[in-house]
Gaussian input, Z-matrix of N, CA and C with variables (Angstrom, degrees):
# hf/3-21g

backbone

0 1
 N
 C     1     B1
 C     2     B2     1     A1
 N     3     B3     2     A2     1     D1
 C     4     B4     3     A3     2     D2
 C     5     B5     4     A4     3     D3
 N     6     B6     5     A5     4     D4
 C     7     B7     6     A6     5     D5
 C     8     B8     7     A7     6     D6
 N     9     B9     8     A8     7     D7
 C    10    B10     9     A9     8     D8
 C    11    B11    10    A10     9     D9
 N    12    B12    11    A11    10    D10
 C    13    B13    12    A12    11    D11
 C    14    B14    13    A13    12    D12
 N    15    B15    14    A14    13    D13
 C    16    B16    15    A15    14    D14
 C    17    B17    16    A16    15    D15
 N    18    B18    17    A17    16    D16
 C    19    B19    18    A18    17    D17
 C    20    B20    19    A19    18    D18
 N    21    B21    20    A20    19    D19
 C    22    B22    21    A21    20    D20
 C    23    B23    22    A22    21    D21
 N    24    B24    23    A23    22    D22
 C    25    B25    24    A24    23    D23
 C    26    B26    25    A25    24    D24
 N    27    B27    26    A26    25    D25
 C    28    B28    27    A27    26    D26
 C    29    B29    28    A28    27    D27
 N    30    B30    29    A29    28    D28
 C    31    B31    30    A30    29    D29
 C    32    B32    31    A31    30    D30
 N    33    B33    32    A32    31    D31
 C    34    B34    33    A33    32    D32
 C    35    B35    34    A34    33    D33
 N    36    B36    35    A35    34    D34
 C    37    B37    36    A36    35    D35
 C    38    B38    37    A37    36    D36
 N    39    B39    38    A38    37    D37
 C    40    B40    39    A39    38    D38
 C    41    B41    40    A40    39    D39
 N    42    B42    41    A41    40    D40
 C    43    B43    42    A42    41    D41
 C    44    B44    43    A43    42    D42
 N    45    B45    44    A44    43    D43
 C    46    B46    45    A45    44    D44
 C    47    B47    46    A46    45    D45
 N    48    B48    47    A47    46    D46
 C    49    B49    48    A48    47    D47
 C    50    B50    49    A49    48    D48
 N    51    B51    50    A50    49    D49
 C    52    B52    51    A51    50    D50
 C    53    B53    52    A52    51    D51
 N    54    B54    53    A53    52    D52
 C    55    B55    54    A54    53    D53
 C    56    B56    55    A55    54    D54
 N    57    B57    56    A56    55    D55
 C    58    B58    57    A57    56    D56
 C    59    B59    58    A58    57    D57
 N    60    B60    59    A59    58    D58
 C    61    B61    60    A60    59    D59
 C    62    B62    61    A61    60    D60
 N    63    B63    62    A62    61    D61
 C    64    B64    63    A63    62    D62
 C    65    B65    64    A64    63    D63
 N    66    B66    65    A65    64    D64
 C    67    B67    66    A66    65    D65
 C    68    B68    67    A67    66    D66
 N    69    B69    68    A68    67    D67
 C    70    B70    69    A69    68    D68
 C    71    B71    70    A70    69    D69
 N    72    B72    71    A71    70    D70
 C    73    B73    72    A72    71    D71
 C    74    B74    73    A73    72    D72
 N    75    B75    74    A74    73    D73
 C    76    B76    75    A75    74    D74
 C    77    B77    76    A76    75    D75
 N    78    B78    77    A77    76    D76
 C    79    B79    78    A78    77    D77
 C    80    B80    79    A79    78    D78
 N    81    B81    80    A80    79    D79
 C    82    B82    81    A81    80    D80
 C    83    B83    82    A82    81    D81
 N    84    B84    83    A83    82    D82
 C    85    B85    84    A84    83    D83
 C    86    B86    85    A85    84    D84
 N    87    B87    86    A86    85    D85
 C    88    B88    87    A87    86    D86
 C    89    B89    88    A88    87    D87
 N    90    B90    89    A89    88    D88
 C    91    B91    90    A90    89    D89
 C    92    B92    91    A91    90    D90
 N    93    B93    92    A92    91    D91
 C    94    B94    93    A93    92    D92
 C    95    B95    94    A94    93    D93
 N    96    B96    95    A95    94    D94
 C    97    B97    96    A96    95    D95
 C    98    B98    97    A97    96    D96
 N    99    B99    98    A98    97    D97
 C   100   B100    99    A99    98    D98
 C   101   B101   100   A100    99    D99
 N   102   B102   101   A101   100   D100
 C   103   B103   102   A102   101   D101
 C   104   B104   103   A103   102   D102
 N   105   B105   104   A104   103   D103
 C   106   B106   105   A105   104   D104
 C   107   B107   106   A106   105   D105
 N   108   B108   107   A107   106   D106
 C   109   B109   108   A108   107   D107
 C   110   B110   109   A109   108   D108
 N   111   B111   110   A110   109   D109
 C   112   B112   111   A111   110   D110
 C   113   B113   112   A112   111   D111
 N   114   B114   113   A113   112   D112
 C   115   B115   114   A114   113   D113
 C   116   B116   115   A115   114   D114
 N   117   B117   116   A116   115   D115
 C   118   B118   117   A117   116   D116
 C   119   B119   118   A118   117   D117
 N   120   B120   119   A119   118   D118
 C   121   B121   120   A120   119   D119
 C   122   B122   121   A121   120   D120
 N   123   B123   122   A122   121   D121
 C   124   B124   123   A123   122   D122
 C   125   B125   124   A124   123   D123
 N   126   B126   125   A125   124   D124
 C   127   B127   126   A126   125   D125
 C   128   B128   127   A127   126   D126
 N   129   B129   128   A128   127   D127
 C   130   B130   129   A129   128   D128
 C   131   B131   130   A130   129   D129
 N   132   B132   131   A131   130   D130
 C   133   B133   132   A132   131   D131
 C   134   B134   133   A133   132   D132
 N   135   B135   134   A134   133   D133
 C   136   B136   135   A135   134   D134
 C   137   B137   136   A136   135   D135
 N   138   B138   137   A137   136   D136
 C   139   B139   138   A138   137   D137
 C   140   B140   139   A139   138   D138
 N   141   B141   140   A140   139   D139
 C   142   B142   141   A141   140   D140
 C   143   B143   142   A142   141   D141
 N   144   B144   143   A143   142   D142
 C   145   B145   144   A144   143   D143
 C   146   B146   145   A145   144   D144
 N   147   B147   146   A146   145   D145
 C   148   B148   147   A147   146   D146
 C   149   B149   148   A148   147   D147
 N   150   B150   149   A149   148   D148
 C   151   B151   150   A150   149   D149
 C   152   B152   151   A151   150   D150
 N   153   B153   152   A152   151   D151
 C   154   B154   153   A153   152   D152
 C   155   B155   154   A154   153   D153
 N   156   B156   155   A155   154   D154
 C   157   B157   156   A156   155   D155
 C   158   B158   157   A157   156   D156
 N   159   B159   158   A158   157   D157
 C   160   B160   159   A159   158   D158
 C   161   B161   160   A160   159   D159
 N   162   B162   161   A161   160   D160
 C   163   B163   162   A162   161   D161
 C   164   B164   163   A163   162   D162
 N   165   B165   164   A164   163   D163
 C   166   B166   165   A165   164   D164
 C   167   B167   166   A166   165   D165
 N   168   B168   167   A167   166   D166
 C   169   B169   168   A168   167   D167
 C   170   B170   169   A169   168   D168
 N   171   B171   170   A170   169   D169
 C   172   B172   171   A171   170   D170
 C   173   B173   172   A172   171   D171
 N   174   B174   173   A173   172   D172
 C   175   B175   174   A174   173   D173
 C   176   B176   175   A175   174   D174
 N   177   B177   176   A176   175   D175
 C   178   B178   177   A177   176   D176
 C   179   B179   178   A178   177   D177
 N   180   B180   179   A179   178   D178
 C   181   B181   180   A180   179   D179
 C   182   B182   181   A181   180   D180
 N   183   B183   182   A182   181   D181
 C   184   B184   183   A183   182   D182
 C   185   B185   184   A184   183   D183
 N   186   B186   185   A185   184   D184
 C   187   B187   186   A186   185   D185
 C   188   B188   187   A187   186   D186
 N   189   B189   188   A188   187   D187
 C   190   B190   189   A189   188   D188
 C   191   B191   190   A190   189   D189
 N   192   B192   191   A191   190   D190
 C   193   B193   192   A192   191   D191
 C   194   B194   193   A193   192   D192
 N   195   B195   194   A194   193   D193
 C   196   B196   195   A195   194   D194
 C   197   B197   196   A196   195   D195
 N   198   B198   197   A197   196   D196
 C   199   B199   198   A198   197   D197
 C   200   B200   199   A199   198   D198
 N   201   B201   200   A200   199   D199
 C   202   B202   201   A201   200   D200
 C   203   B203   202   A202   201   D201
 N   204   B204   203   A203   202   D202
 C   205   B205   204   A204   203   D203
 C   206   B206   205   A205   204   D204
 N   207   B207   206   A206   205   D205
 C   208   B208   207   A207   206   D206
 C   209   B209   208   A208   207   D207
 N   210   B210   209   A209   208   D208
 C   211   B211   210   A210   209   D209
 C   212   B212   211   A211   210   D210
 N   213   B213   212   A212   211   D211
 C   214   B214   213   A213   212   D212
 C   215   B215   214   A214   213   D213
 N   216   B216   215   A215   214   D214
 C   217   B217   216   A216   215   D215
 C   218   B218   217   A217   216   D216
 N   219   B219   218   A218   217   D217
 C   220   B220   219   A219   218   D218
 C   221   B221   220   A220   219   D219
 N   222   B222   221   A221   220   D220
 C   223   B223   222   A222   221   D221
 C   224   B224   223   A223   222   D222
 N   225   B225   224   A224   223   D223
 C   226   B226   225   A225   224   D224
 C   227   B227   226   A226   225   D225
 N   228   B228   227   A227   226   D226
 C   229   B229   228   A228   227   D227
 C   230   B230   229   A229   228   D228
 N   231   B231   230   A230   229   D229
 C   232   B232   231   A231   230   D230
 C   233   B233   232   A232   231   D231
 N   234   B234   233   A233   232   D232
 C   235   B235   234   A234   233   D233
 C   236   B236   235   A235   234   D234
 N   237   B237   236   A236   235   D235
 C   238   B238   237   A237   236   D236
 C   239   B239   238   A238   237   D237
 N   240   B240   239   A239   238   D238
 C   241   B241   240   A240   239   D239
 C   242   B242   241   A241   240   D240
 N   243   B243   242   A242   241   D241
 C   244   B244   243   A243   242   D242
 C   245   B245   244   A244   243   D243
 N   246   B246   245   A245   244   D244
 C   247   B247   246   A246   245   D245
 C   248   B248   247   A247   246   D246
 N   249   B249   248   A248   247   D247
 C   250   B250   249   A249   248   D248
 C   251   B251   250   A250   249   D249
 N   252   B252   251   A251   250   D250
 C   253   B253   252   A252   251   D251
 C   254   B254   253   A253   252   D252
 N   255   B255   254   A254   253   D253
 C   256   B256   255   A255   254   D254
 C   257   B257   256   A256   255   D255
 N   258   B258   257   A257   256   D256
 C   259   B259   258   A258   257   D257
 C   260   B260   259   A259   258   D258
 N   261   B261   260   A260   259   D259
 C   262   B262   261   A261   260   D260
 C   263   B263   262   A262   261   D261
 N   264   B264   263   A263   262   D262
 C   265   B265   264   A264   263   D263
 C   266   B266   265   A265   264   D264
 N   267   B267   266   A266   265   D265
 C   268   B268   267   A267   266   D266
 C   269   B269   268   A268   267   D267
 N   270   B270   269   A269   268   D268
 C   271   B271   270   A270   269   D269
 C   272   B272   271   A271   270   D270
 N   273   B273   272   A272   271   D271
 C   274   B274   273   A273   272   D272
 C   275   B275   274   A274   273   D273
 N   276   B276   275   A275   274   D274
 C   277   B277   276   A276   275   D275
 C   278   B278   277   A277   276   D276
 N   279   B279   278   A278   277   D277
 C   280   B280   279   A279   278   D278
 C   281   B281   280   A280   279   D279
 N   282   B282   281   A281   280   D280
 C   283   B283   282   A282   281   D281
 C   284   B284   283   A283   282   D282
 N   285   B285   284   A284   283   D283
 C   286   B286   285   A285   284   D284
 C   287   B287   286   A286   285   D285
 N   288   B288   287   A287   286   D286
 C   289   B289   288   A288   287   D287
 C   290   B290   289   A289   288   D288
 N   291   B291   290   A290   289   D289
 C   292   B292   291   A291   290   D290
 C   293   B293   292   A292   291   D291
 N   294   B294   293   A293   292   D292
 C   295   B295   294   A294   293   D293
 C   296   B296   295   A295   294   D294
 N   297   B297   296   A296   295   D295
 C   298   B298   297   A297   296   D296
 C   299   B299   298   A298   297   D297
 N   300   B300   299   A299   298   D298
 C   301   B301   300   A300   299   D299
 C   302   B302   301   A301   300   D300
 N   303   B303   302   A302   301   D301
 C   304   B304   303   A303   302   D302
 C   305   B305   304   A304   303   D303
 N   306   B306   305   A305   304   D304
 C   307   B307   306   A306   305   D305
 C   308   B308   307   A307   306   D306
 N   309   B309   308   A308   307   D307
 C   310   B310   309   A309   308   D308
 C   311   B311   310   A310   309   D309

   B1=1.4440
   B2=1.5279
   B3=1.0322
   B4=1.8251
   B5=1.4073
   B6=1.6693
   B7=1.7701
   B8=1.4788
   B9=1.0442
   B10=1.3692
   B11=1.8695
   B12=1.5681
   B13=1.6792
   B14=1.8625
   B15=1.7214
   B16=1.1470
   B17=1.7766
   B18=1.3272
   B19=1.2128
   B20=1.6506
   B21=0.9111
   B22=1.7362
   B23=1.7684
   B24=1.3489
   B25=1.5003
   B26=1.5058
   B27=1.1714
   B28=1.4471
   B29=1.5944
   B30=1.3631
   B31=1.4249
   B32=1.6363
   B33=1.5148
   B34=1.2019
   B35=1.4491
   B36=1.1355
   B37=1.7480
   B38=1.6961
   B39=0.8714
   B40=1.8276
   B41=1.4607
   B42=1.2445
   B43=1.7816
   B44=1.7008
   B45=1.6239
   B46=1.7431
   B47=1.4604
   B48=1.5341
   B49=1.7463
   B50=1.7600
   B51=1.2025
   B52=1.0717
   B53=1.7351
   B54=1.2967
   B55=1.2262
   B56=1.2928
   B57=1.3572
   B58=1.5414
   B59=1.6011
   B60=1.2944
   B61=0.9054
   B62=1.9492
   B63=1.2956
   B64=1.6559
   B65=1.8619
   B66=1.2625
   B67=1.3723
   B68=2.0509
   B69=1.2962
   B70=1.4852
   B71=2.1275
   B72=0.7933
   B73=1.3151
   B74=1.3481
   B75=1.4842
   B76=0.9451
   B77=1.2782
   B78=1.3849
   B79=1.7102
   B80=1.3897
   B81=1.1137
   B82=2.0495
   B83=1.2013
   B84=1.7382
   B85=1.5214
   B86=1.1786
   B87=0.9665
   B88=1.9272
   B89=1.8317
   B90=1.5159
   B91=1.3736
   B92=1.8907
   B93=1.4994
   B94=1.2742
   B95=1.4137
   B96=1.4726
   B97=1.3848
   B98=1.5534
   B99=1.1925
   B100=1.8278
   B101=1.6201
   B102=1.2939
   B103=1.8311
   B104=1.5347
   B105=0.9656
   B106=1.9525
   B107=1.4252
   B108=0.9692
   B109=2.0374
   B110=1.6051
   B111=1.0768
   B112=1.5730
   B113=1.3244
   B114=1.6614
   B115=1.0669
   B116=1.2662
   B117=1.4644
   B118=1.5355
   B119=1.3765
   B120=1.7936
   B121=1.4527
   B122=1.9178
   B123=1.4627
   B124=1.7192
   B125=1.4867
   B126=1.5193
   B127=1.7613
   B128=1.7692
   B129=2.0295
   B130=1.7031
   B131=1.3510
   B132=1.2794
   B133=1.8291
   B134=0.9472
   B135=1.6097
   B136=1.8175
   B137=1.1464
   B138=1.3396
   B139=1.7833
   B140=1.8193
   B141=1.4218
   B142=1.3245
   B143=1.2482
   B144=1.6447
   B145=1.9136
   B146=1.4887
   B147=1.5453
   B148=1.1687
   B149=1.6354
   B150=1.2697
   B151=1.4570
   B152=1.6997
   B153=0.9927
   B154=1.5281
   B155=1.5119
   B156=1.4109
   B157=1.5935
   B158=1.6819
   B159=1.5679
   B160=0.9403
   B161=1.7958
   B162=1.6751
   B163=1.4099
   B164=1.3467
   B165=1.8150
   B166=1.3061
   B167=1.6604
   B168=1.3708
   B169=1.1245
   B170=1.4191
   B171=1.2845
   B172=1.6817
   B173=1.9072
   B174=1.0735
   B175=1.2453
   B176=2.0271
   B177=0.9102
   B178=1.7746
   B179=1.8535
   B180=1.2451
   B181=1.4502
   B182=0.9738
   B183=1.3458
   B184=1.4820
   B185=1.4390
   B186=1.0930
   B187=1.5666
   B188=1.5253
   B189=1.3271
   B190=1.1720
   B191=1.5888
   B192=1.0670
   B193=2.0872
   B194=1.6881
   B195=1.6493
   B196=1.6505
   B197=1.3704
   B198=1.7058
   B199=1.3998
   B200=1.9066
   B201=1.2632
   B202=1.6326
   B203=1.7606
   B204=1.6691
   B205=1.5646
   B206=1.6302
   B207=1.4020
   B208=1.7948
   B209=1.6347
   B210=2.0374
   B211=1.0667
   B212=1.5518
   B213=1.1818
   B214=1.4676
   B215=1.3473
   B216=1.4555
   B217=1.4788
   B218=1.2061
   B219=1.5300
   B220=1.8312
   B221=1.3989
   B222=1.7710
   B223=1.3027
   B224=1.6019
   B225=1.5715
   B226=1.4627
   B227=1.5808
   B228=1.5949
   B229=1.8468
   B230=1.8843
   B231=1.4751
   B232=1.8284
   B233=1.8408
   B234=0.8981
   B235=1.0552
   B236=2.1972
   B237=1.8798
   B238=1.1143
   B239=1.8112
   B240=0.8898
   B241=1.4150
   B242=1.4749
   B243=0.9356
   B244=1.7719
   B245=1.2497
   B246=1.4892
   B247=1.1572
   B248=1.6182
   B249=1.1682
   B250=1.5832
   B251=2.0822
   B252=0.8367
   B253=1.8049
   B254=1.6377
   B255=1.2893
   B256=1.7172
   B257=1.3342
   B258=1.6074
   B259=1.7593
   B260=0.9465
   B261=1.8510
   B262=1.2080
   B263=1.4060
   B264=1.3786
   B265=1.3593
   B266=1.9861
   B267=1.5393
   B268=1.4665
   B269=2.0533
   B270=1.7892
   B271=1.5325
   B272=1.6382
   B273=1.2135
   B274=1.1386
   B275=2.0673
   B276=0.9478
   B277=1.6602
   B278=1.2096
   B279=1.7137
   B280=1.7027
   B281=1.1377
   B282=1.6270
   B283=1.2849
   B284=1.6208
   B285=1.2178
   B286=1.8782
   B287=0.8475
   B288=1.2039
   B289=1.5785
   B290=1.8555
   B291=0.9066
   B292=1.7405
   B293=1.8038
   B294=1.2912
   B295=1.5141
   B296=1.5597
   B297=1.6449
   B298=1.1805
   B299=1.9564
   B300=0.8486
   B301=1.3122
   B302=1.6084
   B303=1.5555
   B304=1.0526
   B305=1.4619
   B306=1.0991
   B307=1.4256
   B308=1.7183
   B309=1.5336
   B310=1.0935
   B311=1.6932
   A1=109.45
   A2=106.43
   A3=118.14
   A4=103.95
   A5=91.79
   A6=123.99
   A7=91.20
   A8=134.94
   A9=138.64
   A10=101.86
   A11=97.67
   A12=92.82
   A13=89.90
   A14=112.63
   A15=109.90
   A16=120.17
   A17=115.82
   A18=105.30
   A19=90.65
   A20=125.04
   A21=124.45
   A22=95.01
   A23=106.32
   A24=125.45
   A25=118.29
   A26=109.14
   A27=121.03
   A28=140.43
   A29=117.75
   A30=111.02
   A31=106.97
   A32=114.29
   A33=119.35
   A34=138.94
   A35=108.70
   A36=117.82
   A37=107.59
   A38=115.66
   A39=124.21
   A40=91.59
   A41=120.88
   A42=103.52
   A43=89.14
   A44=123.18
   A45=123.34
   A46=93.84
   A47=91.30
   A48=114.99
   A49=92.95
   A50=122.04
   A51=138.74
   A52=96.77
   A53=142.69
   A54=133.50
   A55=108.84
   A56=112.82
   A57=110.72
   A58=109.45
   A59=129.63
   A60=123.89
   A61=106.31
   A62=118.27
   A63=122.76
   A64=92.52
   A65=117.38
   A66=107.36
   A67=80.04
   A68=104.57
   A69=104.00
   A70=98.56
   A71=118.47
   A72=125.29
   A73=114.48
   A74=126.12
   A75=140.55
   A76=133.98
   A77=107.00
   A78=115.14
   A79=104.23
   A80=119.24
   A81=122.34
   A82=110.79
   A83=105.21
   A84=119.05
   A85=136.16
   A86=131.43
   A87=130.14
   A88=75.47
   A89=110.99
   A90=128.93
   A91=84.97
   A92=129.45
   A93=156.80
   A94=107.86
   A95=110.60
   A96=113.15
   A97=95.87
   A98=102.37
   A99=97.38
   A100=104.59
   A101=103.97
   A102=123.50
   A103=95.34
   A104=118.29
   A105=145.93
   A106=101.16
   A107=101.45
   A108=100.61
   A109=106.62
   A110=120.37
   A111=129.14
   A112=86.03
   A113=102.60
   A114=120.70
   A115=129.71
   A116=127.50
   A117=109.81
   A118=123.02
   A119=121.28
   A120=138.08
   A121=92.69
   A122=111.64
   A123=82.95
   A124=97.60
   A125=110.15
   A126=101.06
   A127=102.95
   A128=81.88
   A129=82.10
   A130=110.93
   A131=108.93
   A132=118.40
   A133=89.38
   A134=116.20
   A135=122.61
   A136=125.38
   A137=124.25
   A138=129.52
   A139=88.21
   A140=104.02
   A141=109.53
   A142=114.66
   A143=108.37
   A144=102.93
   A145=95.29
   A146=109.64
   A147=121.51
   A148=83.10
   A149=111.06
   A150=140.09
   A151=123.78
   A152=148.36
   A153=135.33
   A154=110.09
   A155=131.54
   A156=123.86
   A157=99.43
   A158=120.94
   A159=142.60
   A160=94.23
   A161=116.11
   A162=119.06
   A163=103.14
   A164=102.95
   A165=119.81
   A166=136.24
   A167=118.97
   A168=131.33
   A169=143.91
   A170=80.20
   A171=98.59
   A172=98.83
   A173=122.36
   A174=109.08
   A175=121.06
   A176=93.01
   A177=92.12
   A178=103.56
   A179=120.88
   A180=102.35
   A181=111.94
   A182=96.86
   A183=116.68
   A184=116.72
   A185=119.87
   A186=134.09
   A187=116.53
   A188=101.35
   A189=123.25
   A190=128.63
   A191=89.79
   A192=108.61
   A193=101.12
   A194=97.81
   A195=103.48
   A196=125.81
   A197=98.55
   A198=101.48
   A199=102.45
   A200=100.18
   A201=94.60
   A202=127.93
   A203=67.94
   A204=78.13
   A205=119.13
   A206=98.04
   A207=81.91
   A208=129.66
   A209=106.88
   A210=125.74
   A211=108.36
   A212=138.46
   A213=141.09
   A214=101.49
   A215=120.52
   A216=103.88
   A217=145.80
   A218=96.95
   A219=135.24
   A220=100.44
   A221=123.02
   A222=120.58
   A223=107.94
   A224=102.87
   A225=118.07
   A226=102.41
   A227=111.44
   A228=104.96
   A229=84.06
   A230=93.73
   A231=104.03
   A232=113.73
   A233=108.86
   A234=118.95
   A235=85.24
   A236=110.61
   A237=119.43
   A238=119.68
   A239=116.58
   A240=110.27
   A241=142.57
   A242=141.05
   A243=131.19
   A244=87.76
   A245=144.32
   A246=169.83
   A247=114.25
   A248=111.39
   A249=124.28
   A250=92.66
   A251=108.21
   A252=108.50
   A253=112.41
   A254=116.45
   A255=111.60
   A256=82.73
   A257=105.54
   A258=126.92
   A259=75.95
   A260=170.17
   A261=158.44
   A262=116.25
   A263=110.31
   A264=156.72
   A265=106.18
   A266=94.60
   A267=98.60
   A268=87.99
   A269=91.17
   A270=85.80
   A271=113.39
   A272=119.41
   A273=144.86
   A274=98.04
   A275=92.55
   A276=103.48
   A277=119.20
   A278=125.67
   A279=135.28
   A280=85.03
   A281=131.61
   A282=135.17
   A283=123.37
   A284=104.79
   A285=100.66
   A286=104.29
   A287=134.49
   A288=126.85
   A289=87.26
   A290=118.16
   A291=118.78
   A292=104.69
   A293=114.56
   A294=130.08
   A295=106.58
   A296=113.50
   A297=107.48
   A298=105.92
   A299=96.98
   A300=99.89
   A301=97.51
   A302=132.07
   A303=130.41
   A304=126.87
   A305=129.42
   A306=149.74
   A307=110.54
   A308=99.39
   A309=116.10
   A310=151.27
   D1=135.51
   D2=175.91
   D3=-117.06
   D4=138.29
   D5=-166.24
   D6=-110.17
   D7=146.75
   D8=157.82
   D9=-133.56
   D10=134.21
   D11=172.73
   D12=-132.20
   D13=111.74
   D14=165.35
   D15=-49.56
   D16=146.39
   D17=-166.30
   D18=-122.44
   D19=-19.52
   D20=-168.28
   D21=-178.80
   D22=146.78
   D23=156.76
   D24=-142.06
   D25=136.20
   D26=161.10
   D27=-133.14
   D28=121.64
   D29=-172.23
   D30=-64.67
   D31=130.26
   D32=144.89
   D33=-68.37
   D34=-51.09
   D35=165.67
   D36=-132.44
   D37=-118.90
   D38=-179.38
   D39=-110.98
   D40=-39.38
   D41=-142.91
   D42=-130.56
   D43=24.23
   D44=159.98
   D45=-142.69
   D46=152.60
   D47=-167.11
   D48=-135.99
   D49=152.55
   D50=-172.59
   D51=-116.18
   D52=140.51
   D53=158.00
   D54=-141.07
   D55=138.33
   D56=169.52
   D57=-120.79
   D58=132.59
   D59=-157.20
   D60=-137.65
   D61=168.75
   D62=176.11
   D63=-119.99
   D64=129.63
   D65=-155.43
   D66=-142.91
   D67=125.34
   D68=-179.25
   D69=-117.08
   D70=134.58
   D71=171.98
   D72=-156.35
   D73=135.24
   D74=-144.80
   D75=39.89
   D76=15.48
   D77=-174.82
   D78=93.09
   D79=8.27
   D80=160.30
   D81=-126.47
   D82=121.54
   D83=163.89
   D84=-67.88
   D85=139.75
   D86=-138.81
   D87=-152.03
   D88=144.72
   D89=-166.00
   D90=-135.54
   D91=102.01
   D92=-170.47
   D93=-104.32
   D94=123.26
   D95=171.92
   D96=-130.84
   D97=150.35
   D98=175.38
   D99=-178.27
   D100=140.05
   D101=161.07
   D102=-52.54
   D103=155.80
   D104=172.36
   D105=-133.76
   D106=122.13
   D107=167.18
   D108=-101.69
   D109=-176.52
   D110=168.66
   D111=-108.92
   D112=156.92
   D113=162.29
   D114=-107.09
   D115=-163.62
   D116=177.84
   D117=-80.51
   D118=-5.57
   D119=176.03
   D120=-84.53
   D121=-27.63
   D122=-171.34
   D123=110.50
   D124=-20.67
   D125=170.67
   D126=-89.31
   D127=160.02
   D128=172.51
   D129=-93.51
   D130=-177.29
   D131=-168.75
   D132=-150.18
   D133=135.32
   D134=142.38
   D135=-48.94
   D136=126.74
   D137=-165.11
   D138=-119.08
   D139=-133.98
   D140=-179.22
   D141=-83.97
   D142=-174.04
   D143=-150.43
   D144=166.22
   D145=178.57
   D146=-165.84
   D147=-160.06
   D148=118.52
   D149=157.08
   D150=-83.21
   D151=117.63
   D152=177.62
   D153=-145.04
   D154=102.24
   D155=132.24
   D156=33.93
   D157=123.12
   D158=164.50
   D159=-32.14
   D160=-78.97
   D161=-135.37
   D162=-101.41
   D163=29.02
   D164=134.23
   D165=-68.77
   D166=-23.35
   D167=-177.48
   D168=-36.53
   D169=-43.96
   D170=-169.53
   D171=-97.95
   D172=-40.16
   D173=153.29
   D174=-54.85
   D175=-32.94
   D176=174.18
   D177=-70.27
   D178=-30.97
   D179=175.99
   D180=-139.61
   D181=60.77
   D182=134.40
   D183=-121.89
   D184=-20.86
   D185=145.36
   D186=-33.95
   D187=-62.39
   D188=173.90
   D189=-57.75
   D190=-25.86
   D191=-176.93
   D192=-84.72
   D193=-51.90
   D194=170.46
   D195=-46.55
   D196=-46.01
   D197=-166.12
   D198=-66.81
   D199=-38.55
   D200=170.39
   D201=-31.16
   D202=-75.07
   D203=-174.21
   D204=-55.03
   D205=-47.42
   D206=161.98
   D207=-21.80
   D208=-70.08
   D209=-177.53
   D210=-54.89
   D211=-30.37
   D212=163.56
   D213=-53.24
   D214=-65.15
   D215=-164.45
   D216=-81.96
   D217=5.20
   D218=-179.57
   D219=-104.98
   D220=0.55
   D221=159.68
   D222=62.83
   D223=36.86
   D224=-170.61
   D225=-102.55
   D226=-21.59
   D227=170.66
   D228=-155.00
   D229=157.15
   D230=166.77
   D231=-46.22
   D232=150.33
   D233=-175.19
   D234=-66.03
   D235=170.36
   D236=-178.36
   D237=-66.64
   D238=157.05
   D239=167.30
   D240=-100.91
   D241=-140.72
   D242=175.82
   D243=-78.93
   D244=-57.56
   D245=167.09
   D246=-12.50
   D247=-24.45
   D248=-146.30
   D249=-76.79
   D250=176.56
   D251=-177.05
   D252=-92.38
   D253=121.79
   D254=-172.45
   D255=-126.03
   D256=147.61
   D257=168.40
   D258=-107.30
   D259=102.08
   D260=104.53
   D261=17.45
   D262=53.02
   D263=133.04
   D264=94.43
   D265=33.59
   D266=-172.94
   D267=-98.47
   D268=161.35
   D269=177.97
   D270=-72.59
   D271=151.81
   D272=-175.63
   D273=-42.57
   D274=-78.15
   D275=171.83
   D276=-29.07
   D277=-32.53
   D278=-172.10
   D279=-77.43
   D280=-75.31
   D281=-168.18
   D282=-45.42
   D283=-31.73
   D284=159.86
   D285=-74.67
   D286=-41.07
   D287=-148.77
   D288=-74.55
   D289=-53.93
   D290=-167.54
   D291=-77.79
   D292=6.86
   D293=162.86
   D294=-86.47
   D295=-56.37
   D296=-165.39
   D297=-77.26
   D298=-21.90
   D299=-162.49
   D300=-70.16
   D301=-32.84
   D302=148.75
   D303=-37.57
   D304=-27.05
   D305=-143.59
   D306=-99.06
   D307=-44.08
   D308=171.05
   D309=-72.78

């Protein structure tokens, strides 16, 4: 049986969706990011994506934090806003873990 708990979505244009998702199947959690297209009915579909091993995660965002800040300092997007995502300085990993555990 497969669990999916959307974790964030965002439209790219009208007809691509961004989803990131916590996806458990077979009793292993898999952390899912992926484009959605529309289709020709108007529903979305999973297109491409990046799948990874749960206790991959926290290496993925911190990758992810880097890759930011890079793009900030090459003046490639505004720096973050009030808005931006804070674990109020616990590791990233505690805060899922006390997400999923809600979940269940």
């Amino acid at each position: 049986m497969t669990h999916t708990t959307v974790m964030d979505e965002w439209l790219i244009d009208d007809d691509h969706q961004v989803v990131v998702s916590l996806v458990r199947h077979e009793g292993r959690w898999r952390v899912d990011a992926r484009v959605w297209f529309r289709d020709e009915d108007g529903a979305f579909r999973p297109g491409k994506g990046l799948t990874l091993g749960i206790r991959h995660l926290e290496r993925l965002a911190r990758a992810i934090e880097k890759t930011h800040r890079g793009a900030v300092a090459r003046f490639l997007i505004d720096p973050p806003s009030s808005e931006a995502f804070v674990t109020s300085g616990r590791p990233l990993a505690d805060v899922l873990a006390d997400t999923l555990a809600r979940d269940d």
